[in-house]
PAVO-937561 format. One record per residue (C-alpha): residue number from 1; residue in one letter; y, z, x. Coordinates in steps of 0.5 Angstrom, whole numbers, padded with zeros to 4 digits. Example, Ala and Ser with C-alpha at 12.3 -4.5 7.8 and 13.67 -1.06 7.14 Angstrom:
BEGIN
{pt 1; 'A'; {-0009; 0016; 0025}},
{pt 2; 'S'; {-0002; 0014; 0027}},
This chain:
BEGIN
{pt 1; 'X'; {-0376; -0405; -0055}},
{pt 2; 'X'; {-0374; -0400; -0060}},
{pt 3; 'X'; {-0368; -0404; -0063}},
{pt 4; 'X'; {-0373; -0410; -0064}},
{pt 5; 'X'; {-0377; -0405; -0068}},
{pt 6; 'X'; {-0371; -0402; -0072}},
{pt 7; 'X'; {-0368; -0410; -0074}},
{pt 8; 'X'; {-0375; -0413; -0076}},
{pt 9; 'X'; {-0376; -0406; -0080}},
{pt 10; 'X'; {-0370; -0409; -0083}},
{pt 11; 'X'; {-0373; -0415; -0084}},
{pt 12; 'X'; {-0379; -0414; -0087}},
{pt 13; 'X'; {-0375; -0408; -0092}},
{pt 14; 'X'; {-0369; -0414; -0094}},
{pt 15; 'X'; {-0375; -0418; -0095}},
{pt 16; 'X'; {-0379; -0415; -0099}},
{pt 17; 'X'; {-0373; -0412; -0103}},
{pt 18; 'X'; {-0371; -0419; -0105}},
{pt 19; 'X'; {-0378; -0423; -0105}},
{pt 20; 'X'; {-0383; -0418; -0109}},
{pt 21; 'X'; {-0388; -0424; -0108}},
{pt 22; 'X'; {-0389; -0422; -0100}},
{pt 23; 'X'; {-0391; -0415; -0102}},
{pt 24; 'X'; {-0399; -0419; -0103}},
{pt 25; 'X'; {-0398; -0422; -0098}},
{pt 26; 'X'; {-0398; -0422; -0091}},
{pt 27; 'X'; {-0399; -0429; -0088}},
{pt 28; 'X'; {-0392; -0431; -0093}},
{pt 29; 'X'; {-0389; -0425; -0090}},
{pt 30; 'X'; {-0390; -0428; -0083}},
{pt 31; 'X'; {-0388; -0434; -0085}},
{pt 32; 'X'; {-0381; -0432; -0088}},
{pt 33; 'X'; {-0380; -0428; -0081}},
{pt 34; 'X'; {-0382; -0433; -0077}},
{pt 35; 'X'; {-0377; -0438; -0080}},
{pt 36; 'X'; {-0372; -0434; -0080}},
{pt 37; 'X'; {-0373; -0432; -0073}},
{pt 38; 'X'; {-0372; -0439; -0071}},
{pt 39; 'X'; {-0365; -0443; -0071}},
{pt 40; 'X'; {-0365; -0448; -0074}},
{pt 41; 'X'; {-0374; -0449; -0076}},
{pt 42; 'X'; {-0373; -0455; -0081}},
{pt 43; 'X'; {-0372; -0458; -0074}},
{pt 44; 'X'; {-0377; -0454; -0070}},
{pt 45; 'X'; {-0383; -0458; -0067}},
{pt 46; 'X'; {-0390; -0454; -0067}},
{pt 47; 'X'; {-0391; -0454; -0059}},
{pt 48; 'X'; {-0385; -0451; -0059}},
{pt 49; 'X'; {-0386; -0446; -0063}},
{pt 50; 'X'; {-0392; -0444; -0060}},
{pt 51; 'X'; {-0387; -0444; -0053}},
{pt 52; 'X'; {-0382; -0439; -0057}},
{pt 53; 'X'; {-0389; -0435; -0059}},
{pt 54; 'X'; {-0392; -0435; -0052}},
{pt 55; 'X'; {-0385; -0433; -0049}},
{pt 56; 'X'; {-0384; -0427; -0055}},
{pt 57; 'X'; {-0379; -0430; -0058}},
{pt 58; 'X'; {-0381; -0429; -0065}},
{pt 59; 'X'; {-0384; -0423; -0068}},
{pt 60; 'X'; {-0392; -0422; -0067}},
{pt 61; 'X'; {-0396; -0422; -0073}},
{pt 62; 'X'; {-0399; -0414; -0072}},
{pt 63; 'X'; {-0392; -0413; -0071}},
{pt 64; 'X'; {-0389; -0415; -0078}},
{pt 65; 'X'; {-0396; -0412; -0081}},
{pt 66; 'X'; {-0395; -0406; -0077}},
{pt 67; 'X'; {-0388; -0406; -0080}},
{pt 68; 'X'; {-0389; -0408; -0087}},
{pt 69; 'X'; {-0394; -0403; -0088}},
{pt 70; 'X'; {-0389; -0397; -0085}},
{pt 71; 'X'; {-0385; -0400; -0090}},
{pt 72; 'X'; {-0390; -0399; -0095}},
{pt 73; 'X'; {-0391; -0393; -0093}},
{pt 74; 'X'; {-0384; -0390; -0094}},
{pt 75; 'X'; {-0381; -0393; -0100}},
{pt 76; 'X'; {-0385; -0393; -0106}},
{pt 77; 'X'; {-0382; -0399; -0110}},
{pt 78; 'X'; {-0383; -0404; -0104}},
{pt 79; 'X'; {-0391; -0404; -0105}},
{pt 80; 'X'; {-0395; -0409; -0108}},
{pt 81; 'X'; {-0399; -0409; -0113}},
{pt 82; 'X'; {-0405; -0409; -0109}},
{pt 83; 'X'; {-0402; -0402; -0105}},
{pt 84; 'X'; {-0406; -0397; -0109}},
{pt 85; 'X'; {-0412; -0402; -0111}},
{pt 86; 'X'; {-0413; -0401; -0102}},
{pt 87; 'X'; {-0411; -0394; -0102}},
{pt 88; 'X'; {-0416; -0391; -0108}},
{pt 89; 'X'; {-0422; -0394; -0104}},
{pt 90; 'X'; {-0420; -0391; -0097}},
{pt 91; 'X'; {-0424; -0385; -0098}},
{pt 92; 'X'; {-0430; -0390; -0100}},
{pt 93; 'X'; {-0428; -0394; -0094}},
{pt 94; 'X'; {-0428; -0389; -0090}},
{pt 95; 'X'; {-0435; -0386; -0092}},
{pt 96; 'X'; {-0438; -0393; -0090}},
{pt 97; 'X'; {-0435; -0393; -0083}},
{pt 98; 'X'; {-0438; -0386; -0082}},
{pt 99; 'X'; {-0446; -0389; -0084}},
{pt 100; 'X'; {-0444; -0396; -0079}},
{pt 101; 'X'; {-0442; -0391; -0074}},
{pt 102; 'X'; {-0449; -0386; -0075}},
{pt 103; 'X'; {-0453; -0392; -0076}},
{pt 104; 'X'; {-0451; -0395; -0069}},
């Protein structure tokens, strides 16, 4: 487990060293994971993708989320544009979350 975690970091991290787009945006990253998860994915068939997906195969997606957000985390120049956007309103997110929990 941990050597899937350790060659999917490396992944996301040569990815988003090379493709700055994928930075932004979550569902292009997975989708270049995923592509280069497969042999030969020009190839491939929907239904046996989803046989692939279901038998773990190919990488989750929170798992490549997960991943590209420790990524993020570690090393500064592999953050989108939108990072620090996120980050500035964590404390306003978080205060609202507190006032949803009290109303409750």
């Amino acid at each position: 487990m941990k050597r899937k975690i350790i060659r999917l970091t490396d992944k996301i991290t040569g990815l988003l060293t090379v493709k700055s787009d994928l930075r932004d945006n979550d569902r292009r990253l997975i989708c270049n994971i995923w592509w280069k998860s497969v042999s030969n994915p020009e190839l491939l068939m929907f239904e046996d993708f989803i046989k692939l997906y279901i038998d773990g195969k190919v990488p989750e997606s929170d798992s490549i989320t997960r991943c590209r957000r420790k990524v993020q985390e570690l090393n500064k120049e592999l953050r989108g544009k939108s990072w620090d956007l996120r980050h500035g309103l964590e404390d306003e997110i978080k205060d609202e979350l507190k006032e949803i929990g009290s109303s409750v």
